[in-house]
PDBQT receptor file of N, H, CA, C and O in Angstrom, charges set to zero:
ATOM      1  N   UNK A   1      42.064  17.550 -40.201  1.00  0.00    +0.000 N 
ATOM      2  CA  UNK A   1      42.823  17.978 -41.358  1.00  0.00    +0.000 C 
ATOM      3  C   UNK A   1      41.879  18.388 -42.475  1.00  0.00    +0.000 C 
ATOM      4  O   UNK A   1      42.243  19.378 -43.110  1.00  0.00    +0.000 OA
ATOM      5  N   UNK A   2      40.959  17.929 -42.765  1.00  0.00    +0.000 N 
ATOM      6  H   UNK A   2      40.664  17.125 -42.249  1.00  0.00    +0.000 HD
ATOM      7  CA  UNK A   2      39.944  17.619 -43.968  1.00  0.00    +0.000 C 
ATOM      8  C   UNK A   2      39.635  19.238 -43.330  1.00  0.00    +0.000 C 
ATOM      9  O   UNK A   2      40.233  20.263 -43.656  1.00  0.00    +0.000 OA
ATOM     10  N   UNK A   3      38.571  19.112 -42.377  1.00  0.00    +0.000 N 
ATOM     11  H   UNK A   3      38.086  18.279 -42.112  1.00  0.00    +0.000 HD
ATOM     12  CA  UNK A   3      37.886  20.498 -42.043  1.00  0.00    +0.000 C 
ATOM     13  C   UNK A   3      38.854  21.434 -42.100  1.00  0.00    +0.000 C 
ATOM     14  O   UNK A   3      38.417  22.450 -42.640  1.00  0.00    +0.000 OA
ATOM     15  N   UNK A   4      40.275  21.551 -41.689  1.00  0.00    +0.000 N 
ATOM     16  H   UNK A   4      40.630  20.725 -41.250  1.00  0.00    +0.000 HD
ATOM     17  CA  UNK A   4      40.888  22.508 -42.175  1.00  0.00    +0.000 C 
ATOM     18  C   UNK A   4      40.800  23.180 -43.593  1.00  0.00    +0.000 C 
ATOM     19  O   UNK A   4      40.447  24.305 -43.946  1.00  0.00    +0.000 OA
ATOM     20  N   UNK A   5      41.183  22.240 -44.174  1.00  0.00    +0.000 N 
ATOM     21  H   UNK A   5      41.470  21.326 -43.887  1.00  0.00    +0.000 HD
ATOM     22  CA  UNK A   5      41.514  21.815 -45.288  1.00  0.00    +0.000 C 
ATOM     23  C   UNK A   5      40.253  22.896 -46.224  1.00  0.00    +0.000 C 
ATOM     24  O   UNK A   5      40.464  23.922 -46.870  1.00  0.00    +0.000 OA
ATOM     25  N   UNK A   6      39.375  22.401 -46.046  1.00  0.00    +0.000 N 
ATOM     26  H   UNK A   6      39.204  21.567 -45.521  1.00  0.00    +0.000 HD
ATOM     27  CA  UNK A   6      37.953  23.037 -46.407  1.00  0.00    +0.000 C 
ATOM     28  C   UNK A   6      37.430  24.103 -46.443  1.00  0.00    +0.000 C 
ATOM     29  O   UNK A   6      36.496  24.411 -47.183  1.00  0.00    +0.000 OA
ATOM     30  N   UNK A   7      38.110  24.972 -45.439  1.00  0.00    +0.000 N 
ATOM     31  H   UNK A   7      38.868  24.722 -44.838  1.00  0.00    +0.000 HD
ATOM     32  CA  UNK A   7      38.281  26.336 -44.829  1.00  0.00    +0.000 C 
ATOM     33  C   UNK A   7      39.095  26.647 -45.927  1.00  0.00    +0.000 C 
ATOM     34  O   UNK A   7      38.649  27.084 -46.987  1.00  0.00    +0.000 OA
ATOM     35  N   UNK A   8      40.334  26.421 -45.687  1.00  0.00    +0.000 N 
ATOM     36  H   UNK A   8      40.696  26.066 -44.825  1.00  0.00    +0.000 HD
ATOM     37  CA  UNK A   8      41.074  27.598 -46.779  1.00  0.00    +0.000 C 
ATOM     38  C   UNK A   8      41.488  27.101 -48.472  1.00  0.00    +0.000 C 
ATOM     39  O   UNK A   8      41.866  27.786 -49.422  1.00  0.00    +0.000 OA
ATOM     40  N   UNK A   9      41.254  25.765 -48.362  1.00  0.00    +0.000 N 
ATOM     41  H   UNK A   9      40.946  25.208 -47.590  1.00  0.00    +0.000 HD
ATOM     42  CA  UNK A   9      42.043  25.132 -49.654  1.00  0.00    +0.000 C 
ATOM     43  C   UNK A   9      43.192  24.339 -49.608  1.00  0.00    +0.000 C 
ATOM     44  O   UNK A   9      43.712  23.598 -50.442  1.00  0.00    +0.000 OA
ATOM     45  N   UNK A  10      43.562  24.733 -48.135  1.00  0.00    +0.000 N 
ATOM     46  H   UNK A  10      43.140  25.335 -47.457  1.00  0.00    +0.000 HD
ATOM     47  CA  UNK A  10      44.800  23.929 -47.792  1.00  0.00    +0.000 C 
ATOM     48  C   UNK A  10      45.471  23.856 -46.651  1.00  0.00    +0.000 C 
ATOM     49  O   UNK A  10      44.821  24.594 -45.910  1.00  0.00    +0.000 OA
ATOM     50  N   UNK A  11      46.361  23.434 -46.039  1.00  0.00    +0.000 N 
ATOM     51  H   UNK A  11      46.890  22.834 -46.640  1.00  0.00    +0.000 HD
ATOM     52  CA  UNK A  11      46.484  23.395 -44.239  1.00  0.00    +0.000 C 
ATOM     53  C   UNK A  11      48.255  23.895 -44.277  1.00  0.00    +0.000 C 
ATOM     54  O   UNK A  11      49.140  23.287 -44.878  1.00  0.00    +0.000 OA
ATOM     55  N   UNK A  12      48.377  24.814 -43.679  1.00  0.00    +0.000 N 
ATOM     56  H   UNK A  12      47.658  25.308 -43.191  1.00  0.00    +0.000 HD
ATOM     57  CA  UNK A  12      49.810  24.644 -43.046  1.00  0.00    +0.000 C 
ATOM     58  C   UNK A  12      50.118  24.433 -41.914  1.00  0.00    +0.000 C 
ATOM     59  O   UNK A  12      49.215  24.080 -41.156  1.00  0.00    +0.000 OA
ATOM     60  N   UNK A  13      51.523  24.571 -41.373  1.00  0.00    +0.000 N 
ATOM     61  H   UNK A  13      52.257  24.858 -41.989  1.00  0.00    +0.000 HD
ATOM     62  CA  UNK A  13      51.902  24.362 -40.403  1.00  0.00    +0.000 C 
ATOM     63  C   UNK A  13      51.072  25.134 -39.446  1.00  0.00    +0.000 C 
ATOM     64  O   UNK A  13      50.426  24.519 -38.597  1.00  0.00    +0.000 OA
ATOM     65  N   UNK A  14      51.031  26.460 -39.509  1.00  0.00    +0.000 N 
ATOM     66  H   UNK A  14      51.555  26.960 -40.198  1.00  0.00    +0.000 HD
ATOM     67  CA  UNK A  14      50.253  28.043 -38.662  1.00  0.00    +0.000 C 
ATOM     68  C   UNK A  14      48.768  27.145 -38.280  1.00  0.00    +0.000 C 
ATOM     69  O   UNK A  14      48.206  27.392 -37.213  1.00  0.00    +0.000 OA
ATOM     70  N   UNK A  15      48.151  26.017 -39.304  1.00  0.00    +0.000 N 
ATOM     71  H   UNK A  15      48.608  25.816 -40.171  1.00  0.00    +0.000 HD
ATOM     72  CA  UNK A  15      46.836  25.932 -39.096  1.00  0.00    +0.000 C 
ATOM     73  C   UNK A  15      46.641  24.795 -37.442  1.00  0.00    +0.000 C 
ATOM     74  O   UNK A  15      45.731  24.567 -36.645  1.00  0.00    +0.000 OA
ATOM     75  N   UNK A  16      48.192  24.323 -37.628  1.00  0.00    +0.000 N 
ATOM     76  H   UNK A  16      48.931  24.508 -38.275  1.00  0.00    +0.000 HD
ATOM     77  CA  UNK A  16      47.818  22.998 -36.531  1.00  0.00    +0.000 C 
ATOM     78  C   UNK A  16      47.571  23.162 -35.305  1.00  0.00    +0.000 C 
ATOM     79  O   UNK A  16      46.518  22.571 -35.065  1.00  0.00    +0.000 OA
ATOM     80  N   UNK A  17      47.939  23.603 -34.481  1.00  0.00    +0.000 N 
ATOM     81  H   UNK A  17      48.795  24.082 -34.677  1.00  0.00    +0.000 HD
ATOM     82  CA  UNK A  17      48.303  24.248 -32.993  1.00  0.00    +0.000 C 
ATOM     83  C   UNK A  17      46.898  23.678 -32.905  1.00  0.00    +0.000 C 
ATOM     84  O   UNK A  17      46.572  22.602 -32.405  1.00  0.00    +0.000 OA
ATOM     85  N   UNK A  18      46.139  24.575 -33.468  1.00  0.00    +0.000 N 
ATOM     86  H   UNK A  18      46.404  25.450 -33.873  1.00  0.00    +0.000 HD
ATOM     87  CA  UNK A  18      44.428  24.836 -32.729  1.00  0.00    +0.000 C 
ATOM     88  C   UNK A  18      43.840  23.648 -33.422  1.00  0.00    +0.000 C 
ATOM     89  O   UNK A  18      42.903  23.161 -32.790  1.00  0.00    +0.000 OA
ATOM     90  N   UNK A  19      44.081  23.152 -34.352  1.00  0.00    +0.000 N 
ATOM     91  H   UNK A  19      44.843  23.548 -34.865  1.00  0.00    +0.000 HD
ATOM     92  CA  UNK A  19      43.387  21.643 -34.594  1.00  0.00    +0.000 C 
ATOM     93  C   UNK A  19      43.941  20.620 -33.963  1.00  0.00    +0.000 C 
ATOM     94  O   UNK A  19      43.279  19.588 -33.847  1.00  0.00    +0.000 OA
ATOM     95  N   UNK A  20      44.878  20.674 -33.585  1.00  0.00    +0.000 N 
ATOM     96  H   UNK A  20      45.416  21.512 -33.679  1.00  0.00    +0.000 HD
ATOM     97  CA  UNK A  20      45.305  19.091 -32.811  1.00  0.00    +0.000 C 
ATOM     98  C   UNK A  20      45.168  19.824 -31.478  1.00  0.00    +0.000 C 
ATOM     99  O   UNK A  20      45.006  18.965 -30.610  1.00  0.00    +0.000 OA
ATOM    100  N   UNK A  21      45.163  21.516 -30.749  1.00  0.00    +0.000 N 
ATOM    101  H   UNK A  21      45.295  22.214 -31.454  1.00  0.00    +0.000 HD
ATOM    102  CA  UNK A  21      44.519  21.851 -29.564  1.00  0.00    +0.000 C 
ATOM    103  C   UNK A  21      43.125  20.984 -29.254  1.00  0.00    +0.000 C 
ATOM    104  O   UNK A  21      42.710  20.736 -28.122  1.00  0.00    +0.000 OA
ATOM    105  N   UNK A  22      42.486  20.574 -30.516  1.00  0.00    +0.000 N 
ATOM    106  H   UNK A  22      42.822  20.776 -31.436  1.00  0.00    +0.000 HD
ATOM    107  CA  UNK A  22      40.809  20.410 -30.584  1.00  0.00    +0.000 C 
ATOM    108  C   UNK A  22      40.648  18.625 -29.964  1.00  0.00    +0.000 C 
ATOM    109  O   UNK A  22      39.657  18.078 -29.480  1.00  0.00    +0.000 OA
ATOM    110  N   UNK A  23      41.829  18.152 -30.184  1.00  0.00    +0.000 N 
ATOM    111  H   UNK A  23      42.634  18.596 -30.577  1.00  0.00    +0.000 HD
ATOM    112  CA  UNK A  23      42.134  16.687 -30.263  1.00  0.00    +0.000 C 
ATOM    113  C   UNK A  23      41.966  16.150 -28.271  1.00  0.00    +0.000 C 
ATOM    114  O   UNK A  23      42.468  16.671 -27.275  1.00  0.00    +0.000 OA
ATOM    115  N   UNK A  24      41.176  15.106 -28.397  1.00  0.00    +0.000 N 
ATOM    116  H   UNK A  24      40.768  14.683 -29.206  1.00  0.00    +0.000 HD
ATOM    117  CA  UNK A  24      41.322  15.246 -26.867  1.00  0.00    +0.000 C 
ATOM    118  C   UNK A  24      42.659  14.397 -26.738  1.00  0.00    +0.000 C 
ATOM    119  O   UNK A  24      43.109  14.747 -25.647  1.00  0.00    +0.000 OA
ATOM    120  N   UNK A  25      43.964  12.989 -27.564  1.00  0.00    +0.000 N 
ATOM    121  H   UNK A  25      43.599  12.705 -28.450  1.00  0.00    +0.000 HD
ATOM    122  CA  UNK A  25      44.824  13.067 -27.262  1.00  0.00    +0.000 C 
ATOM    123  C   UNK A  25      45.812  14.467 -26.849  1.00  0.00    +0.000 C 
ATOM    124  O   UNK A  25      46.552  14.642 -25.881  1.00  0.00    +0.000 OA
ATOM    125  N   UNK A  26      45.547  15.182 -27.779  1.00  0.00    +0.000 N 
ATOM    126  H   UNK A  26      44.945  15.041 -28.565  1.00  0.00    +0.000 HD
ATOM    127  CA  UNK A  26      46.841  16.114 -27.775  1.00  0.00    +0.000 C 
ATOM    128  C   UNK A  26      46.384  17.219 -26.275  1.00  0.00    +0.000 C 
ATOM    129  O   UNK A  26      47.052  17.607 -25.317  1.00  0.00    +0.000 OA
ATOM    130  N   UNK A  27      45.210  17.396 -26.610  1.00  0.00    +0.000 N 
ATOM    131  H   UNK A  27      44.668  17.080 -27.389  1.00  0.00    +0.000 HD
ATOM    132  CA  UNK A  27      44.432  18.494 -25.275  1.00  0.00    +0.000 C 
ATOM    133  C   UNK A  27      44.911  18.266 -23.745  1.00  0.00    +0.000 C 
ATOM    134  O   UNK A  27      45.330  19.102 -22.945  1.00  0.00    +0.000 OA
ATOM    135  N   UNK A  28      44.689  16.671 -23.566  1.00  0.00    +0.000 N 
ATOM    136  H   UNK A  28      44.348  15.992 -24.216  1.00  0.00    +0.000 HD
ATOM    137  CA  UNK A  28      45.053  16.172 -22.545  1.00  0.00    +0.000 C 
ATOM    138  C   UNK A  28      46.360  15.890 -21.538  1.00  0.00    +0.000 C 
ATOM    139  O   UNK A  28      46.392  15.470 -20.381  1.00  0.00    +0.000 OA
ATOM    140  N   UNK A  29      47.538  16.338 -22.556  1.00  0.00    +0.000 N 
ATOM    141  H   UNK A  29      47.511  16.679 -23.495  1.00  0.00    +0.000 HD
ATOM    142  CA  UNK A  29      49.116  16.471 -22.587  1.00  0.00    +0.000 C 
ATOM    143  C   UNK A  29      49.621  17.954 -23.132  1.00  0.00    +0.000 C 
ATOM    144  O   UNK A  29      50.505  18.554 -22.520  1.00  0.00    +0.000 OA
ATOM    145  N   UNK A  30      49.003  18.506 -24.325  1.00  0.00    +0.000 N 
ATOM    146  H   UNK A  30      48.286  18.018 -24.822  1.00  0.00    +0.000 HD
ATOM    147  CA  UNK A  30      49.409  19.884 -24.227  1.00  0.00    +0.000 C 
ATOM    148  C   UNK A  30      48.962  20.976 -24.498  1.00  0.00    +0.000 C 
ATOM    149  O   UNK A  30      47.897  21.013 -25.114  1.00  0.00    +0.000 OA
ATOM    150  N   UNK A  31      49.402  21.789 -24.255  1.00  0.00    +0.000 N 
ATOM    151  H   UNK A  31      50.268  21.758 -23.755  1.00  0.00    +0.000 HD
ATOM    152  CA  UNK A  31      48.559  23.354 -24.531  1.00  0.00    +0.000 C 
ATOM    153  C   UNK A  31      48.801  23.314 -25.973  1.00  0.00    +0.000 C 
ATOM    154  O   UNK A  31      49.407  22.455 -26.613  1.00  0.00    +0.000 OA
ATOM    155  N   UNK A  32      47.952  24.907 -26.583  1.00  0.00    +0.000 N 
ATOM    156  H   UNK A  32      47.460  25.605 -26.064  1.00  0.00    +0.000 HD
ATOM    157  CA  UNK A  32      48.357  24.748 -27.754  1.00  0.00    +0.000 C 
ATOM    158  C   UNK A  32      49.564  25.484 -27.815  1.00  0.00    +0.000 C 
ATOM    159  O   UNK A  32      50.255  25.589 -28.828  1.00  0.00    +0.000 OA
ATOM    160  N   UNK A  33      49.816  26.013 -26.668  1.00  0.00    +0.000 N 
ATOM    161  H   UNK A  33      49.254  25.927 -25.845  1.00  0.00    +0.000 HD
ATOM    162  CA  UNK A  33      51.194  27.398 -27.019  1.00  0.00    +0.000 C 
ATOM    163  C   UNK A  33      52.055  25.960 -27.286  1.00  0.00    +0.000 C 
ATOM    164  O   UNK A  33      52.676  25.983 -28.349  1.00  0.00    +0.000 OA
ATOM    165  N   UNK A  34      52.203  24.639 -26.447  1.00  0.00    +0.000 N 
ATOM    166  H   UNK A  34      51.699  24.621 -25.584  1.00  0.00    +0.000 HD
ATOM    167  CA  UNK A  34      53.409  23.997 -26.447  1.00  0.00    +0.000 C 
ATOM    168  C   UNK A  34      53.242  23.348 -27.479  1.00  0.00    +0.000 C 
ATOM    169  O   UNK A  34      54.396  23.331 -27.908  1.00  0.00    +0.000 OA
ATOM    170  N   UNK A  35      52.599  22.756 -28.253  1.00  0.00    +0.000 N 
ATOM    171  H   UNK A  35      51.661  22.769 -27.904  1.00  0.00    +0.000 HD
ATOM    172  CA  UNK A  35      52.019  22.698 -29.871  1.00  0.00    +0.000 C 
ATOM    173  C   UNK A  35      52.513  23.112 -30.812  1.00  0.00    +0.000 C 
ATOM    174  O   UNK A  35      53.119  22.528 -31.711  1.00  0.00    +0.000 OA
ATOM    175  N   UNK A  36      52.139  24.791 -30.569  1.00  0.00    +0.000 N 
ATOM    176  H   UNK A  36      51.647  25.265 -29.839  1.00  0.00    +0.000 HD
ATOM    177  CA  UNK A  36      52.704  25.307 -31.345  1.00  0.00    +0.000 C 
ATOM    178  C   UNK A  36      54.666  25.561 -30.982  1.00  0.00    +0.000 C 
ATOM    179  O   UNK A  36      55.511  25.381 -31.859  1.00  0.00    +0.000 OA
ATOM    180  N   UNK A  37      54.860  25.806 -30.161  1.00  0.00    +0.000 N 
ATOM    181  H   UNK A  37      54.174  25.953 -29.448  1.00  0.00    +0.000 HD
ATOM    182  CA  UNK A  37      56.430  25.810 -29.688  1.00  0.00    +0.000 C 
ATOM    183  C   UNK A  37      57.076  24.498 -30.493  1.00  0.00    +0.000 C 
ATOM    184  O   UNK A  37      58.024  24.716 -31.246  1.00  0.00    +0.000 OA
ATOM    185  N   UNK A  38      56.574  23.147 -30.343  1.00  0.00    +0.000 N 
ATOM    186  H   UNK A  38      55.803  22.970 -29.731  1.00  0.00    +0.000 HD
ATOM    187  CA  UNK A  38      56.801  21.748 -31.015  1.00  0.00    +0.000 C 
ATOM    188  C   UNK A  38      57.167  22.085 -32.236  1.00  0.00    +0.000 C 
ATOM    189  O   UNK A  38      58.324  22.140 -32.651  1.00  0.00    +0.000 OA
ATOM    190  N   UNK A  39      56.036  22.351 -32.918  1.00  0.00    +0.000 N 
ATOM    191  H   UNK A  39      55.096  22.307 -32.581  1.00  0.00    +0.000 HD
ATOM    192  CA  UNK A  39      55.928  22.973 -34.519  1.00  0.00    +0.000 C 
ATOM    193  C   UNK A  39      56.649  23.644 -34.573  1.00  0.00    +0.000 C 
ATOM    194  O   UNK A  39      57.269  23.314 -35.584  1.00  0.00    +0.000 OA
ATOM    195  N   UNK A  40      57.266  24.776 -34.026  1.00  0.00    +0.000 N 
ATOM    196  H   UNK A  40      56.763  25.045 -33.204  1.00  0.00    +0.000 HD
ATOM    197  CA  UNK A  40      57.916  25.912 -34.433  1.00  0.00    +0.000 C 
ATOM    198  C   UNK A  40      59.267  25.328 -34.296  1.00  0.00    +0.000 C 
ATOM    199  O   UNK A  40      60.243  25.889 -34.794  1.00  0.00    +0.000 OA
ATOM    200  N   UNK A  41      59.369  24.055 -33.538  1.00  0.00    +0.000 N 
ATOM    201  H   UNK A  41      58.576  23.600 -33.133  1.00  0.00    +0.000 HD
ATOM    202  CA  UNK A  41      61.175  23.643 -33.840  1.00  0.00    +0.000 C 
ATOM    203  C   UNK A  41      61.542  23.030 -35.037  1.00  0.00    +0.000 C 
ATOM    204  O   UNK A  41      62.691  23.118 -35.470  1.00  0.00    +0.000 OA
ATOM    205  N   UNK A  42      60.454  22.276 -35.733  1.00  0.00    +0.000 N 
ATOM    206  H   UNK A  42      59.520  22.204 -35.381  1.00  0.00    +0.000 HD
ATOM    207  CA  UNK A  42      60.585  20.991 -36.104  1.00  0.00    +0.000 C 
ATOM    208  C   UNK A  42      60.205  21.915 -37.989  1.00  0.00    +0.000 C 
ATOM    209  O   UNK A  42      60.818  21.662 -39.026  1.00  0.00    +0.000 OA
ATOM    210  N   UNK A  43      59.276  22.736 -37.859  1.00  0.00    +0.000 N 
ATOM    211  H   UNK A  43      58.778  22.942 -37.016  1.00  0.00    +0.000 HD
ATOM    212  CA  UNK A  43      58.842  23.450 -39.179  1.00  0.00    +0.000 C 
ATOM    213  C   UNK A  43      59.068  25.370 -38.514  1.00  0.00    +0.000 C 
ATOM    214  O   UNK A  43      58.421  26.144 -37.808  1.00  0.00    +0.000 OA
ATOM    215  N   UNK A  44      60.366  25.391 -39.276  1.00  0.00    +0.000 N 
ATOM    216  H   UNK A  44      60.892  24.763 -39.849  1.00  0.00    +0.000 HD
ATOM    217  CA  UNK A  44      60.312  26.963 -39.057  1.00  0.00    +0.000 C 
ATOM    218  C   UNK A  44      59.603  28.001 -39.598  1.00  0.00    +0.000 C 
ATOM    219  O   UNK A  44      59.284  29.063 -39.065  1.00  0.00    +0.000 OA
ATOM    220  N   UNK A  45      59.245  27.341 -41.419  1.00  0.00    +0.000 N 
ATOM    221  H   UNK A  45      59.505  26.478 -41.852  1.00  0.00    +0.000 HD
ATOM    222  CA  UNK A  45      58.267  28.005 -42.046  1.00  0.00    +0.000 C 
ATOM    223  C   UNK A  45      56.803  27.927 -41.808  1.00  0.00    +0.000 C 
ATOM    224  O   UNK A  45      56.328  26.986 -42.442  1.00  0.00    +0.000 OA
ATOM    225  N   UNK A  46      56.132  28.428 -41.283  1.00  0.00    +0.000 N 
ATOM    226  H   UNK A  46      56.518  29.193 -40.768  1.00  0.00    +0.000 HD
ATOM    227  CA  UNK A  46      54.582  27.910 -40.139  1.00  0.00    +0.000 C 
ATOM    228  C   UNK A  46      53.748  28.063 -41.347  1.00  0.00    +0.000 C 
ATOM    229  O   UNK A  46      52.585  27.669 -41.430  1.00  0.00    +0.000 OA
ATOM    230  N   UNK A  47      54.534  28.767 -42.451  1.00  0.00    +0.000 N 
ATOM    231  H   UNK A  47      55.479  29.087 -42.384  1.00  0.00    +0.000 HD
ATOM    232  CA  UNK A  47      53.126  29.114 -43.785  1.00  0.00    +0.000 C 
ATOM    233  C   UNK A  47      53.586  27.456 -44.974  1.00  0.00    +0.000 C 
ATOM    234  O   UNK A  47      53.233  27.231 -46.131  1.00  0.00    +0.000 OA
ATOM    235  N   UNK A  48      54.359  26.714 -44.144  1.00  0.00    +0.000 N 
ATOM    236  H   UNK A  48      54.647  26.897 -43.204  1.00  0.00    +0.000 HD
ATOM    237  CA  UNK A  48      54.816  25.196 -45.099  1.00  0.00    +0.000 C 
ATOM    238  C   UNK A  48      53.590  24.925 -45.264  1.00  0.00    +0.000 C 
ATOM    239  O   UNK A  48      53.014  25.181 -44.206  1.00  0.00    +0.000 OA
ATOM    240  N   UNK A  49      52.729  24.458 -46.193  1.00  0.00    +0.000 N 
ATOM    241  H   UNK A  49      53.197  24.249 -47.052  1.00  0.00    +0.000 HD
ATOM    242  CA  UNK A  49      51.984  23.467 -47.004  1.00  0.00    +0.000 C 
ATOM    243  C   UNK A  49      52.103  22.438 -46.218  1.00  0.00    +0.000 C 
ATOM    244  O   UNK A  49      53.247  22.095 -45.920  1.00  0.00    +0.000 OA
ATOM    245  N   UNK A  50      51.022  21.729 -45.716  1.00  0.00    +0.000 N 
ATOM    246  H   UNK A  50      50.093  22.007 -45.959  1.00  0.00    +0.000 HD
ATOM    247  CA  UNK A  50      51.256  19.889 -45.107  1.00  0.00    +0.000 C 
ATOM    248  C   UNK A  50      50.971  19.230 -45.906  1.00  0.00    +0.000 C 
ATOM    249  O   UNK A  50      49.794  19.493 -46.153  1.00  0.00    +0.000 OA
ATOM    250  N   UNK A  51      51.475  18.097 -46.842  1.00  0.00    +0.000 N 
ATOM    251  H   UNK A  51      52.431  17.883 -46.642  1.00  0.00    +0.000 HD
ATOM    252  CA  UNK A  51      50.739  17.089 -46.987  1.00  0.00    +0.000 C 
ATOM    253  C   UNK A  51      50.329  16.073 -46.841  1.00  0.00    +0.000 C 
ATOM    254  O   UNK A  51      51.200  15.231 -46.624  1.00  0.00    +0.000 OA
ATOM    255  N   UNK A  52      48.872  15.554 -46.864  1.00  0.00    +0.000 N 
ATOM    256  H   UNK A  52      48.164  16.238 -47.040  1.00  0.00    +0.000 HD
ATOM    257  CA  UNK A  52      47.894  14.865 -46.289  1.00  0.00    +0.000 C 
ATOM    258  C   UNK A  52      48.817  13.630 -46.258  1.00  0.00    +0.000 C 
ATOM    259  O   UNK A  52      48.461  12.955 -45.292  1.00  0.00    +0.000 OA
ATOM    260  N   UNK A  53      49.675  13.142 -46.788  1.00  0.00    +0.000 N 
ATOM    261  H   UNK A  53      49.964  13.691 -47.572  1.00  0.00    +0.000 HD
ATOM    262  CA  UNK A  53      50.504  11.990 -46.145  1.00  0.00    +0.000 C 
ATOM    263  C   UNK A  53      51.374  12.124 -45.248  1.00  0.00    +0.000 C 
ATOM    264  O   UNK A  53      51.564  11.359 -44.303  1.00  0.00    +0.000 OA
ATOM    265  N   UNK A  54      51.924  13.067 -45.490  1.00  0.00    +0.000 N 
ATOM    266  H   UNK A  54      51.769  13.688 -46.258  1.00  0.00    +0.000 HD
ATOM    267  CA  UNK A  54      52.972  13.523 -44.518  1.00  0.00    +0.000 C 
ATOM    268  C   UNK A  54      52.425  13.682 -43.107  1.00  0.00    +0.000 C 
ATOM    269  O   UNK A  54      53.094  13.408 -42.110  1.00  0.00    +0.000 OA
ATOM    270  N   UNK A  55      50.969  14.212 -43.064  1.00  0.00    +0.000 N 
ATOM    271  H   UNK A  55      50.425  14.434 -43.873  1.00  0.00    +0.000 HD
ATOM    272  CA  UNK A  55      50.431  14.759 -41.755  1.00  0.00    +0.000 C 
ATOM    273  C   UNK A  55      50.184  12.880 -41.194  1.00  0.00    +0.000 C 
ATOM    274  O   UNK A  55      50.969  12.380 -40.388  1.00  0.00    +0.000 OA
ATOM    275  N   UNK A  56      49.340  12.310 -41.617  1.00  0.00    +0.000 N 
ATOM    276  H   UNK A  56      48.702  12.716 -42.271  1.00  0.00    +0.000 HD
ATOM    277  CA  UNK A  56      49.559  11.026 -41.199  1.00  0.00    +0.000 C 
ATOM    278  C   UNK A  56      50.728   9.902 -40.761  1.00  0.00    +0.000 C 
ATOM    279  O   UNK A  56      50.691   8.790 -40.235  1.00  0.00    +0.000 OA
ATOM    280  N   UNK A  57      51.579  10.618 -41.165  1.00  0.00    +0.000 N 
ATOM    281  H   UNK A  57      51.609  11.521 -41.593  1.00  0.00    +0.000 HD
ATOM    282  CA  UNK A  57      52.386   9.667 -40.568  1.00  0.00    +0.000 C 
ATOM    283  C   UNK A  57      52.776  10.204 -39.285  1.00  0.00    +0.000 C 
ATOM    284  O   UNK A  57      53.506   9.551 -38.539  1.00  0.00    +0.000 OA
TER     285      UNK A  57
């Protein structure tokens, strides 16, 4: 999140796919297309703002 974070100033939804792709939990169970498919049910706006609490829980 942080290294995202660092990159642009801030993380949205669009940024996760390929950072939790990077994760060996998430790597090991899913692609990032299904990642991103997850995300795309749950946050329709992919340009939403995360915040750093919210992403933790």
């Amino acid at each position: 999140f942080l290294s995202v974070k660092r990159e642009s100033g801030h993380v949205t939804v669009a940024d996760l796919p390929a950072t939790l792709a990077k994760n060996k939990r998430f790597s090991e169970k899913l692609t990032e297309e299904e990642i991103a498919a997850f995300l795309g049910e749950t946050y329709p706006n992919t340009e939403e703002e995360i915040d750093f609490e919210a992403y933790l829980r």
